[in-house]
DSSP file (Angstrom, degrees, kcal/mol; ACC not computed):
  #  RESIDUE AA STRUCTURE BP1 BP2  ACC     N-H-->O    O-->H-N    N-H-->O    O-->H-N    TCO  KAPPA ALPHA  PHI   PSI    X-CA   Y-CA   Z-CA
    1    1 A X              0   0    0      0, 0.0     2,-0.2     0, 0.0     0, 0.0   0.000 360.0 360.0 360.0 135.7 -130.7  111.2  -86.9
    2    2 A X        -     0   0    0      2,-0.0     2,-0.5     0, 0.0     0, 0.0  -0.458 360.0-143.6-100.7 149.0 -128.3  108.7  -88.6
    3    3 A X        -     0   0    0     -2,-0.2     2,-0.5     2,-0.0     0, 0.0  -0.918  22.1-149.5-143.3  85.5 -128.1  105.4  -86.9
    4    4 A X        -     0   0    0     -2,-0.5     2,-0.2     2,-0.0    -2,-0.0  -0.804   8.9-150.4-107.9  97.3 -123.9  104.4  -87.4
    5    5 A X        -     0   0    0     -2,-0.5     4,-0.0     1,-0.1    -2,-0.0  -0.642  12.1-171.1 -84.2 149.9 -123.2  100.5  -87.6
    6    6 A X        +     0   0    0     -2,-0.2     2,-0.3     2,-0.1    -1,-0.1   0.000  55.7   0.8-147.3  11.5 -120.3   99.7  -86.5
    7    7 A X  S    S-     0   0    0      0, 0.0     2,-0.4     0, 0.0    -2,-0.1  -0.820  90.4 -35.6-169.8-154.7 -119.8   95.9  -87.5
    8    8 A X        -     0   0    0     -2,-0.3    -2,-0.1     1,-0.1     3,-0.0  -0.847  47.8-127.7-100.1 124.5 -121.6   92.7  -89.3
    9    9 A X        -     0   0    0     -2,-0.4     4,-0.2     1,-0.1    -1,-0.1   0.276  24.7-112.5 -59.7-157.0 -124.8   92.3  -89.2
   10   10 A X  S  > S+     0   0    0      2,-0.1     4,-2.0     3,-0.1     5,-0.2   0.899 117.4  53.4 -87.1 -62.8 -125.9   88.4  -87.9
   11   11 A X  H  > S+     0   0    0      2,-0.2     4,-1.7     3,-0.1     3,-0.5   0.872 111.0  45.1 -48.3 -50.7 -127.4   87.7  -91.7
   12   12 A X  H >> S+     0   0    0      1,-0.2     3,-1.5     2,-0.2     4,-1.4   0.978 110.2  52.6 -79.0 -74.4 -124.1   88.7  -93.4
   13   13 A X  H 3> S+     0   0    0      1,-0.3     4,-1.3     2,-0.2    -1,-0.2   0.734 109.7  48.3 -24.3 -41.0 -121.9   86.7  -91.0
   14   14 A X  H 3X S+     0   0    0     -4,-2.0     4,-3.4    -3,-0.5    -1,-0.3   0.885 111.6  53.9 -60.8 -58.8 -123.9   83.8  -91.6
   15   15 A X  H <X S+     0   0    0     -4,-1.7     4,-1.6    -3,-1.5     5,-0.3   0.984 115.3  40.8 -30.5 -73.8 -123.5   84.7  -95.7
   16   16 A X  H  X S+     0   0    0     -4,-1.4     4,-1.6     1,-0.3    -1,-0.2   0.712 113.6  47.4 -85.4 -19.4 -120.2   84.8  -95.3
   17   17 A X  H  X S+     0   0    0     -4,-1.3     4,-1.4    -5,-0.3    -1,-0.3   0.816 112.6  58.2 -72.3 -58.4 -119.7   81.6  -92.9
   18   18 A X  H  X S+     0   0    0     -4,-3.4     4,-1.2     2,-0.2     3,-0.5   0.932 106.3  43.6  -3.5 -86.8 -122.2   79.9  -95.5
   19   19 A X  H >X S+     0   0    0     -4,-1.6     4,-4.3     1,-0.3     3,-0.5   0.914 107.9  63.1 -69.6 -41.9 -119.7   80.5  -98.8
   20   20 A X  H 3X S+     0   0    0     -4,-1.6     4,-1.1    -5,-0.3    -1,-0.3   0.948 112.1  37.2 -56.1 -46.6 -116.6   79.4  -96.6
   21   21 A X  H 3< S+     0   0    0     -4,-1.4     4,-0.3    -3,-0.5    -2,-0.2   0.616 109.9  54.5 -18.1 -57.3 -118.2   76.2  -96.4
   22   22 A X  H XX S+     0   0    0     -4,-1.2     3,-1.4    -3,-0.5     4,-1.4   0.877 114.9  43.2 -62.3 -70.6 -119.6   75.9  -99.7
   23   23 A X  H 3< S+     0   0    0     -4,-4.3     4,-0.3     1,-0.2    -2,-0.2   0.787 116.9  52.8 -79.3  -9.5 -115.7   76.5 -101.4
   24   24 A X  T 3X S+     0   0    0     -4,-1.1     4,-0.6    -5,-0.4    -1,-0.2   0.866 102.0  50.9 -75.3 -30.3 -114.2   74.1  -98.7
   25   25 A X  H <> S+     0   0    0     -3,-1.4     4,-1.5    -4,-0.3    -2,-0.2   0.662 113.5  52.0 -75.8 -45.6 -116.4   71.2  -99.2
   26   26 A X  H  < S+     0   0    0     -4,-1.4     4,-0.2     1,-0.2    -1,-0.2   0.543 107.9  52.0 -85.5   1.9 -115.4   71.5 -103.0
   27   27 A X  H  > S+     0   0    0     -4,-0.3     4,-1.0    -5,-0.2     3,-0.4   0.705 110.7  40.7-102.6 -24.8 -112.3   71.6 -102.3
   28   28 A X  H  < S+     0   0    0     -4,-0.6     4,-0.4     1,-0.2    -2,-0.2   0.859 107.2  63.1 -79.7 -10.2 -111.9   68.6 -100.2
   29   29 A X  T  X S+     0   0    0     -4,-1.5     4,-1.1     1,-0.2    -1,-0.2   0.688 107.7  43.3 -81.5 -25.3 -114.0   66.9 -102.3
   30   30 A X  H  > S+     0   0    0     -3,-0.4     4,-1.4     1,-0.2    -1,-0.2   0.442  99.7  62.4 -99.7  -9.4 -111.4   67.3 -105.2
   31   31 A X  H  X S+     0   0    0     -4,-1.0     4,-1.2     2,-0.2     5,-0.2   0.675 102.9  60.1 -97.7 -14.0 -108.2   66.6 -103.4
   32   32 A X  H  > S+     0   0    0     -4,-0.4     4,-1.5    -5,-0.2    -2,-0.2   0.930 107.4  47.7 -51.6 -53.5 -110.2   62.9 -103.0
   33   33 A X  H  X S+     0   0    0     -4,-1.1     4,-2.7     1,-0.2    -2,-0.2   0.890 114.7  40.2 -40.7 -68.3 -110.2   62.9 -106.7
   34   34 A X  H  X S+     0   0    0     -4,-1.4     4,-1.2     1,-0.2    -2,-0.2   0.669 108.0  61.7 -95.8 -15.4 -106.8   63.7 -107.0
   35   35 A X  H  X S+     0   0    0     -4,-1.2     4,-3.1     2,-0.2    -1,-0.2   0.857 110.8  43.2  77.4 -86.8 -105.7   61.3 -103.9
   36   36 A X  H  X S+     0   0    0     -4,-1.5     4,-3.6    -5,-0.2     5,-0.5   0.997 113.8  51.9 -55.3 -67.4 -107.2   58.1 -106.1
   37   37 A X  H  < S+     0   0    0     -4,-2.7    -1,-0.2     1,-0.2    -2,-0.2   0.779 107.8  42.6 -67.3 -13.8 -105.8   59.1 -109.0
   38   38 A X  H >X S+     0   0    0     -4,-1.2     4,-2.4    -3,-0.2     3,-1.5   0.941 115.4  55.3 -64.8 -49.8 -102.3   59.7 -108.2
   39   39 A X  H >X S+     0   0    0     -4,-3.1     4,-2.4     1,-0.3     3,-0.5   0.923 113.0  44.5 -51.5 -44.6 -102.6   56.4 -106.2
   40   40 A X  H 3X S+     0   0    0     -4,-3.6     4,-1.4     1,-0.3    -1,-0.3   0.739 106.9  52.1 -72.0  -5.9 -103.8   54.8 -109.5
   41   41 A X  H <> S+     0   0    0     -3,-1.5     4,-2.1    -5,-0.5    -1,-0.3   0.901 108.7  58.5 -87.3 -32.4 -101.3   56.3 -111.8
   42   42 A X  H <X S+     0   0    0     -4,-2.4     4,-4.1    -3,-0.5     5,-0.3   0.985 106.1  49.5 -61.7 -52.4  -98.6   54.7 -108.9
   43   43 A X  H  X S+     0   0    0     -4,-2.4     4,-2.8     1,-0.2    -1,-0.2   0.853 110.3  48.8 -45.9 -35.2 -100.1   51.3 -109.5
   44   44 A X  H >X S+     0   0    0     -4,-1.4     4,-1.2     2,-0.2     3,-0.8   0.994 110.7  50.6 -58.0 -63.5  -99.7   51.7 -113.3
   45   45 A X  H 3X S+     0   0    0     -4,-2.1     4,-1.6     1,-0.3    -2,-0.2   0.820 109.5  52.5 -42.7 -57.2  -96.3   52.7 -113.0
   46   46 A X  H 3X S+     0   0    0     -4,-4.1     4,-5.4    -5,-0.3    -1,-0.3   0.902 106.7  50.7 -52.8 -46.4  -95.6   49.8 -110.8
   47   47 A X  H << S+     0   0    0     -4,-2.8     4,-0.5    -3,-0.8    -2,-0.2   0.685 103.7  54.2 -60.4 -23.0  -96.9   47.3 -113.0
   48   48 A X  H  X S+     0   0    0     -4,-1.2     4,-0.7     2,-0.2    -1,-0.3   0.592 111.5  47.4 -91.1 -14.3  -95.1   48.4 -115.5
   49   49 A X  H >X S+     0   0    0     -4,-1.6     3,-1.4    -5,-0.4     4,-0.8   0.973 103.8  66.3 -47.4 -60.0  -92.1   47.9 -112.9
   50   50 A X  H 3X S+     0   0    0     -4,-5.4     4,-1.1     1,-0.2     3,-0.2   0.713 107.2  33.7 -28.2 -61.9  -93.6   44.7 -112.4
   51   51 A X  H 3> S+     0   0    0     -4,-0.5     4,-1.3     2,-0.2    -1,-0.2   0.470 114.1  53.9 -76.6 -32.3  -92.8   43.5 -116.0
   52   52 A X  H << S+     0   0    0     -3,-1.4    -1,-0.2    -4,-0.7    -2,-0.2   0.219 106.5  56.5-106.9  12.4  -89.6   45.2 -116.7
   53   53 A X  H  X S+     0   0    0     -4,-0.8     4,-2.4    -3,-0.2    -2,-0.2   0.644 106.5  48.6 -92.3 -44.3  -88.3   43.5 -113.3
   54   54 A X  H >X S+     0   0    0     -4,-1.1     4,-1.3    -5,-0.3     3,-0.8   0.986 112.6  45.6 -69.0 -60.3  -89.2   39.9 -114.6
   55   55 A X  H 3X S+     0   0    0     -4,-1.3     4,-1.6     1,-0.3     5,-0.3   0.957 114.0  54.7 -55.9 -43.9  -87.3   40.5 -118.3
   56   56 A X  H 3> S+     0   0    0      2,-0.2     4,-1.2    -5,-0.2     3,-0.3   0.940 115.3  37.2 -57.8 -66.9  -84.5   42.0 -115.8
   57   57 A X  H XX>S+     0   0    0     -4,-2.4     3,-3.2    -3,-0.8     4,-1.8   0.980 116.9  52.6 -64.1 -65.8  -84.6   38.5 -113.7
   58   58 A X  H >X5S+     0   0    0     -4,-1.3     4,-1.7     1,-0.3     3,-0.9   0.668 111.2  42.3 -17.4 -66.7  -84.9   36.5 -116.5
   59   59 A X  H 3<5S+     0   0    0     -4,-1.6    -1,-0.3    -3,-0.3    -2,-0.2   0.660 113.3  52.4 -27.6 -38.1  -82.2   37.8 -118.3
   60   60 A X  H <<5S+     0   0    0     -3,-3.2    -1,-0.2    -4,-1.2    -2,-0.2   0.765 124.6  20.6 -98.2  -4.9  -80.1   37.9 -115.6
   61   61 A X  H <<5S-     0   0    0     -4,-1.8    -2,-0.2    -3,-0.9    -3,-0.2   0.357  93.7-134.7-125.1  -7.3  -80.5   34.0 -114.3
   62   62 A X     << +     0   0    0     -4,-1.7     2,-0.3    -5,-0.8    -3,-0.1   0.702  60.7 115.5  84.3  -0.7  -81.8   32.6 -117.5
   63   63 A X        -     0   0    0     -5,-0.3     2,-0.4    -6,-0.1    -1,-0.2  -0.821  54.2-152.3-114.5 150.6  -84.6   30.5 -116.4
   64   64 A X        +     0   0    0     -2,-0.3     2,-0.7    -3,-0.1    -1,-0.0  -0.256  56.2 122.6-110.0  62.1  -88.1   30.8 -117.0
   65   65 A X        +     0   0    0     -2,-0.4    11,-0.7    41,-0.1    41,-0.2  -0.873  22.2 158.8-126.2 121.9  -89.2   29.2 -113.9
   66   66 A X        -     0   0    0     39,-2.4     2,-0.2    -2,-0.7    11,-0.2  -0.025  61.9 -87.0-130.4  35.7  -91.7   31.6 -111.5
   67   67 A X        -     0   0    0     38,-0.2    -1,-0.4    37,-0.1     2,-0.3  -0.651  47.1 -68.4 103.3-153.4  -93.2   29.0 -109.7
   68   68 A X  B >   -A   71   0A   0      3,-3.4     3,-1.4    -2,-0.2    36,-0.1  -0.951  51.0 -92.2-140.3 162.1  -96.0   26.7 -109.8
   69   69 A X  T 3  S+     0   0    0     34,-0.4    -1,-0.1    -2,-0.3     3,-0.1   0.939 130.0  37.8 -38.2 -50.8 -100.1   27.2 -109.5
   70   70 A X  T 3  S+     0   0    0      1,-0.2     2,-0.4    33,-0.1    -1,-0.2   0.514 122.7  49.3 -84.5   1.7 -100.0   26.6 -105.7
   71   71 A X  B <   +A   68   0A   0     -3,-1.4    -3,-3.4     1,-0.1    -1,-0.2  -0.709  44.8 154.4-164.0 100.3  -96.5   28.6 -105.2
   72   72 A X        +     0   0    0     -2,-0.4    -5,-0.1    -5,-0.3    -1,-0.1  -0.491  58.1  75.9-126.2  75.0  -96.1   31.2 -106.3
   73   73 A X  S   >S+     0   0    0      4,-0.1     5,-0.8    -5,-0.0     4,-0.2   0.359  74.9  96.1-130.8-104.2  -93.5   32.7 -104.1
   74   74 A X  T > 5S-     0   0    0      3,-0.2     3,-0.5     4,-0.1     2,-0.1   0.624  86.8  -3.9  25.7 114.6  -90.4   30.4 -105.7
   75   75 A X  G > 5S+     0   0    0      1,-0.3     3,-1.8     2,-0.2     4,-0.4  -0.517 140.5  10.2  84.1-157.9  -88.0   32.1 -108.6
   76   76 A X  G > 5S+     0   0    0    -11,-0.7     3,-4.3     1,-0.3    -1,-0.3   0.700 128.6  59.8 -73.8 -69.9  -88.8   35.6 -110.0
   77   77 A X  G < 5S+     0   0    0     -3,-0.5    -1,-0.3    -4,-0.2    -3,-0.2   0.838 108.0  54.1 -27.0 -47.1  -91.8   36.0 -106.7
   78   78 A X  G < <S+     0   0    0     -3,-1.8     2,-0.5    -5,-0.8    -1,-0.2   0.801  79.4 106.3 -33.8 -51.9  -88.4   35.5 -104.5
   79   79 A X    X>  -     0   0    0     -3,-4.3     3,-4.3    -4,-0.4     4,-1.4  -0.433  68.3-146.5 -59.8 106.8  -86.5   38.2 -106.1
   80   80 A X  H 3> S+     0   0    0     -2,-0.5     4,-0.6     1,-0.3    -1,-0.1   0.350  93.9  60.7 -44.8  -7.1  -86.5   41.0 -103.4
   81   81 A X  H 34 S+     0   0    0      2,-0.1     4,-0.5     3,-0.1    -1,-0.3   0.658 106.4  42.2 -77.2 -35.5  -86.7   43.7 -105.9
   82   82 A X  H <> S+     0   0    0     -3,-4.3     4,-1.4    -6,-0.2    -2,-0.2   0.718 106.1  59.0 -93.9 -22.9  -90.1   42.6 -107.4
   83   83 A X  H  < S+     0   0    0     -4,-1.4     3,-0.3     1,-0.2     4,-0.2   0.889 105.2  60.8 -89.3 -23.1  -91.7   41.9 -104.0
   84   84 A X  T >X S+     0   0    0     -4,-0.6     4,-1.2     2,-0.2     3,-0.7   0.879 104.8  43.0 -28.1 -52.7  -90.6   45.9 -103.6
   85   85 A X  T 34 S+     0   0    0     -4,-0.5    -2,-0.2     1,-0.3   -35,-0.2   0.640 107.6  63.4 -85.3  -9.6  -92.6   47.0 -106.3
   86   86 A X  T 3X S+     0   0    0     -4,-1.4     4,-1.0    -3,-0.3    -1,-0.3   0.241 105.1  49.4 -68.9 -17.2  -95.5   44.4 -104.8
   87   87 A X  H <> S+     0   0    0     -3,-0.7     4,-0.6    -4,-0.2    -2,-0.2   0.665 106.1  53.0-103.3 -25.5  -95.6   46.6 -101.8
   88   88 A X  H  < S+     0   0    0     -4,-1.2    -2,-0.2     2,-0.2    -3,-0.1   0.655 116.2  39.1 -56.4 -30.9  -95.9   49.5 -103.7
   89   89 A X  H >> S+     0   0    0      1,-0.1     3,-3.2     3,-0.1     4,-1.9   0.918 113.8  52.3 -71.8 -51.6  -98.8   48.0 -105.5
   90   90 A X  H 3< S+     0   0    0     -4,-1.0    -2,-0.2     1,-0.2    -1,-0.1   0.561 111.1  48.9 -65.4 -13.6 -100.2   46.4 -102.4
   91   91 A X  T 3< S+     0   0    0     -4,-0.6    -1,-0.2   -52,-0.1    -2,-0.1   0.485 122.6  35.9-114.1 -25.7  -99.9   50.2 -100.5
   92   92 A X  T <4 S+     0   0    0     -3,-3.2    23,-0.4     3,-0.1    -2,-0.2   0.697 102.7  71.9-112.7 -26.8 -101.9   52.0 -103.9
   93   93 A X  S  < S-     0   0    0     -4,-1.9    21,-0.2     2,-0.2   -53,-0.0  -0.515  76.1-126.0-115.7 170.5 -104.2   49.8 -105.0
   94   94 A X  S    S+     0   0    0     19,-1.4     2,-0.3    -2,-0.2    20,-0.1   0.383  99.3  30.5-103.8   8.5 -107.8   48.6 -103.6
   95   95 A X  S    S-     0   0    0     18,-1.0    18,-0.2    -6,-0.1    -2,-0.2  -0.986  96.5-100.5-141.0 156.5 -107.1   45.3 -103.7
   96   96 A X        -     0   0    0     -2,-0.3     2,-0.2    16,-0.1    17,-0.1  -0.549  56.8 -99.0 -68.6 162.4 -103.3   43.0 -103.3
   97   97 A X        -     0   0    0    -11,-0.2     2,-0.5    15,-0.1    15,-0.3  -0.644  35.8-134.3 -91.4 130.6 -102.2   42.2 -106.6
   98   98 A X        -     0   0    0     13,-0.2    13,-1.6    -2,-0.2     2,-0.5  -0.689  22.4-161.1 -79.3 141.4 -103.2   38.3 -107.5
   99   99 A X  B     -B  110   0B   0     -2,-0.5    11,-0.2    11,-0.3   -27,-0.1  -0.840   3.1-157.7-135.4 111.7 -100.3   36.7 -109.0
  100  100 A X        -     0   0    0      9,-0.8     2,-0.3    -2,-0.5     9,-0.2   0.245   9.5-165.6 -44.6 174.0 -100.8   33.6 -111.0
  101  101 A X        -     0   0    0      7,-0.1     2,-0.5    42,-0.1     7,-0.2  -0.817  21.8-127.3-160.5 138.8  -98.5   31.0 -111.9
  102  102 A X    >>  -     0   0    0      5,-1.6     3,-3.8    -2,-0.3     4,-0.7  -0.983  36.6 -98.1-115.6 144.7  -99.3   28.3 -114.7
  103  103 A X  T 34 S+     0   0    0     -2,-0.5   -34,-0.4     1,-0.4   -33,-0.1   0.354 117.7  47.8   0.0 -56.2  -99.1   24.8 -114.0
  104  104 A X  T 34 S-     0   0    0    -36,-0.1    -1,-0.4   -35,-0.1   -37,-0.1   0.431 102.4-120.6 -98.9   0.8  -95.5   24.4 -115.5
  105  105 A X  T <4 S+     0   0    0     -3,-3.8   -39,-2.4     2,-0.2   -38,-0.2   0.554  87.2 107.6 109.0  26.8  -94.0   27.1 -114.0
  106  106 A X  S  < S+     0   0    0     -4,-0.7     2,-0.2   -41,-0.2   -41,-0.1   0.055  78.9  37.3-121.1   8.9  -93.1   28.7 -117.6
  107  107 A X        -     0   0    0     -5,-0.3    -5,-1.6   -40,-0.1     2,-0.2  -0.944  60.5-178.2-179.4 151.9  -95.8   31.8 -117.6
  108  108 A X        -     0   0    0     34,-0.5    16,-1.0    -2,-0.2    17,-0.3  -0.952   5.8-165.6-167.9 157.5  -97.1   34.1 -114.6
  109  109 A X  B     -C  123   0C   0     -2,-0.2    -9,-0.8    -9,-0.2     2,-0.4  -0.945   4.6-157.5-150.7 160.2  -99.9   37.0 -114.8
  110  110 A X  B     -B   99   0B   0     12,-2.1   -11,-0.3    -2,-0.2     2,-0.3  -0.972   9.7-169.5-131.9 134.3 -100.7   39.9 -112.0
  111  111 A X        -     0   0    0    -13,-1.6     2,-0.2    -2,-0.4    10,-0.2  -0.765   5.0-179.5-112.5-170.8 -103.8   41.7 -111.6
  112  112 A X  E     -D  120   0D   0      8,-1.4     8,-1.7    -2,-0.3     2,-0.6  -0.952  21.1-134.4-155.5 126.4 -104.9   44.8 -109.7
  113  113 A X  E     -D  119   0D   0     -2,-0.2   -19,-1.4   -18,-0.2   -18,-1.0  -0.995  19.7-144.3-120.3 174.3 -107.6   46.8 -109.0
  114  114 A X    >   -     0   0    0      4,-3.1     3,-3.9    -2,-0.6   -21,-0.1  -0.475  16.8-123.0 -99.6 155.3 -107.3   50.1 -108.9
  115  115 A X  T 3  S+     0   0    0    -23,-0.4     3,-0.1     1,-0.3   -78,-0.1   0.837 112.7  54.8 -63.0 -20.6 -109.1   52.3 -106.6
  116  116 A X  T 3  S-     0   0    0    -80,-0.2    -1,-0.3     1,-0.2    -2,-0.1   0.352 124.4 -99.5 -85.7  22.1 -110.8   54.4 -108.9
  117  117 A X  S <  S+     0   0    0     -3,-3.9    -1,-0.2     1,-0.2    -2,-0.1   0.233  81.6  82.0  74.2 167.8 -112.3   50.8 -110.4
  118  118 A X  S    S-     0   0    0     -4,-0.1    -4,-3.1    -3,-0.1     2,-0.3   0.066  71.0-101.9  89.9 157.4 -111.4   48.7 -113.3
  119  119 A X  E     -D  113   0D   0     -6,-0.2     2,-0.2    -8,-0.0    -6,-0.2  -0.795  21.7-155.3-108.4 156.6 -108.2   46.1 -113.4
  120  120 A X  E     -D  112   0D   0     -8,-1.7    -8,-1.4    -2,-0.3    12,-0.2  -0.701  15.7-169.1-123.6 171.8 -104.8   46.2 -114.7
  121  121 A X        -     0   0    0      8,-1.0    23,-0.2    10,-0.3   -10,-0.1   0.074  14.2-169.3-150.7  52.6 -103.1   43.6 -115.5
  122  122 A X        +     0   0    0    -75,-0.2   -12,-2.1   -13,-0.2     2,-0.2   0.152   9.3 167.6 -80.9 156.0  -99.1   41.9 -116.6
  123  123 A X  B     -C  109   0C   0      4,-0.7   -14,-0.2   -14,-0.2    20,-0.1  -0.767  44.4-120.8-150.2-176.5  -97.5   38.8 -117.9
  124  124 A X  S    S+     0   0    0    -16,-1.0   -15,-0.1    18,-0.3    19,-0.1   0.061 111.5  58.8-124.5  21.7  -94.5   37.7 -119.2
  125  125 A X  S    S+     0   0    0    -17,-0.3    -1,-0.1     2,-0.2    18,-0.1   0.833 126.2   6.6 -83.6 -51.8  -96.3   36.7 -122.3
  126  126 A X  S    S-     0   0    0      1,-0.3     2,-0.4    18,-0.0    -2,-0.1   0.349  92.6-128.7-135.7 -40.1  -98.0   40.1 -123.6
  127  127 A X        -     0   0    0      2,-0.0    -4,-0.7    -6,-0.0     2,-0.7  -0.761  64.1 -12.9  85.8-118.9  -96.5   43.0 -121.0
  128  128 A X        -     0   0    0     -2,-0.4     2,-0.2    -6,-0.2    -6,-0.1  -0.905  47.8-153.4-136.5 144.2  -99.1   44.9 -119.6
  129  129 A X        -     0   0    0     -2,-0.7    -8,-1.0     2,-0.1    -7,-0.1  -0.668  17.2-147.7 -99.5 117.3 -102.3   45.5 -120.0
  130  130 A X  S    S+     0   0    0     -2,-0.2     2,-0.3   -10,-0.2   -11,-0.0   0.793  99.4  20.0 -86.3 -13.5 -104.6   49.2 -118.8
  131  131 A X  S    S+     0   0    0    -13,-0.1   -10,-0.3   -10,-0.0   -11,-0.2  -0.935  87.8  76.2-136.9-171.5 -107.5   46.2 -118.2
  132  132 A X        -     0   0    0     -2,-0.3   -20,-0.3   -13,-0.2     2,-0.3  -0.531  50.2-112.6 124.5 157.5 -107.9   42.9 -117.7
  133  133 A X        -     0   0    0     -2,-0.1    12,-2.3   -22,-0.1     2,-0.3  -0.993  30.7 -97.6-149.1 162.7 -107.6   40.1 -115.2
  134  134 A X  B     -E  144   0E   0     -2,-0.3     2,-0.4    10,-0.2    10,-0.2  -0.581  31.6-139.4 -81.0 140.4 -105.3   36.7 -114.5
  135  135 A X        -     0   0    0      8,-1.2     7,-1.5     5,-0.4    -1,-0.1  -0.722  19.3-168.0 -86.5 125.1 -106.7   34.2 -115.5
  136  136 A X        +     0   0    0     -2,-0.4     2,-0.2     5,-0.1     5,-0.1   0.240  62.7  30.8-133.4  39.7 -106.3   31.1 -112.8
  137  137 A X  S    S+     0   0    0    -35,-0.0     2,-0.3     0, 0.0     3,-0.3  -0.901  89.9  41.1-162.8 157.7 -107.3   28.0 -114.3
  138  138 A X  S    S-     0   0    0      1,-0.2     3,-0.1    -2,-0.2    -3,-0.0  -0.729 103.1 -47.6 109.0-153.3 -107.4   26.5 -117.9
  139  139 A X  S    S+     0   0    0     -2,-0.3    -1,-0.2     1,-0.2   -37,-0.0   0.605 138.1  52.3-105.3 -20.9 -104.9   26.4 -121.0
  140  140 A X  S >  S+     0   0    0     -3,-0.3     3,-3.2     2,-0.1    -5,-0.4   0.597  78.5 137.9 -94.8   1.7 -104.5   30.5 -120.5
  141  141 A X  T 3   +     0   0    0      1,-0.3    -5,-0.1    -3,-0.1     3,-0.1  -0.130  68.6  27.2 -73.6 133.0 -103.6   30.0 -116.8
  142  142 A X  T 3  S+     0   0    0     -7,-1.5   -34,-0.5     1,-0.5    -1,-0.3   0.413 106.0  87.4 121.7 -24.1 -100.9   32.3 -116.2
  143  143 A X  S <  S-     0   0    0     -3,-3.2    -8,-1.2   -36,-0.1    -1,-0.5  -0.901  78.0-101.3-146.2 153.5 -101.6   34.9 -118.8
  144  144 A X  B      E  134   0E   0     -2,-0.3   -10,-0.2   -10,-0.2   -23,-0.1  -0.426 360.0 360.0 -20.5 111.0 -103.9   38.1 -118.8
  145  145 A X              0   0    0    -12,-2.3   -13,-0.1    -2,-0.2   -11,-0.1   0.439 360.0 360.0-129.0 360.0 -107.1   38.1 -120.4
């Protein structure tokens, strides 16, 4: 007599409940990955917005005045354009973007970091920088280092 099964056993259901798990777990674990790095590739992008938005104000009012150490909202920070691309950093990145001012109001620096670690960094001395951080006191205050 032949004994006719007619379905899944318990162990193979389990098996197979077991590998769906397994290939799900690696997959979410890799859309995390790719999640952070897009975010970080938007912060680059931005920064380099960031930079070609000041030579754009600059150019277009002629002054090199972006504020002072304690305010740095005033002049190119003002421009509604830049403070776009500042919400776009602020939205990507794992920390808001510092932005510097030095003392004479003649020199400005941004940093970042990004979520997968490390800092970026622009001025309107150097352009931008894949590390780095603003510097905010001394004879370099204002510029990337």
């Amino acid at each position: 007599m032949k004994i006719i099964s007619k379905g899944f056993t318990l162990i193979e259901l389990l098996v197979v409940i077991s590998i769906i798990a397994l290939l799900s777990s690696v997959v979410i674990s890799s859309l995390g990955v790719a999640r952070t790095k897009s975010a970080d590739a938007a912060v680059k992008a931005a920064m380099k917005q960031l930079h070609t938005q000041a030579q754009n104000y600059l150019d277009t009012n002629g002054a090199a005045v972006f504020g002072t150490a304690s305010n740095c909202t005033t002049g190119l920070f003002a421009d509604a354009r830049l403070n776009l691309i500042l919400t776009n950093i602020r939205q990507n990145a794992a920390t808001i973007p510092n932005q510097i001012c030095g003392s004479l109001g003649t020199n400005w620096a941004s940093s970042v970091t990004l979520r997968s670690g490390g800092t970026w960094c622009t001025d309107n001395s150097q352009g931008w920088f894949k590390a780095g951080v603003a510097q905010t006191s001394g004879g370099n205050q204002g510029t990337c280092q």
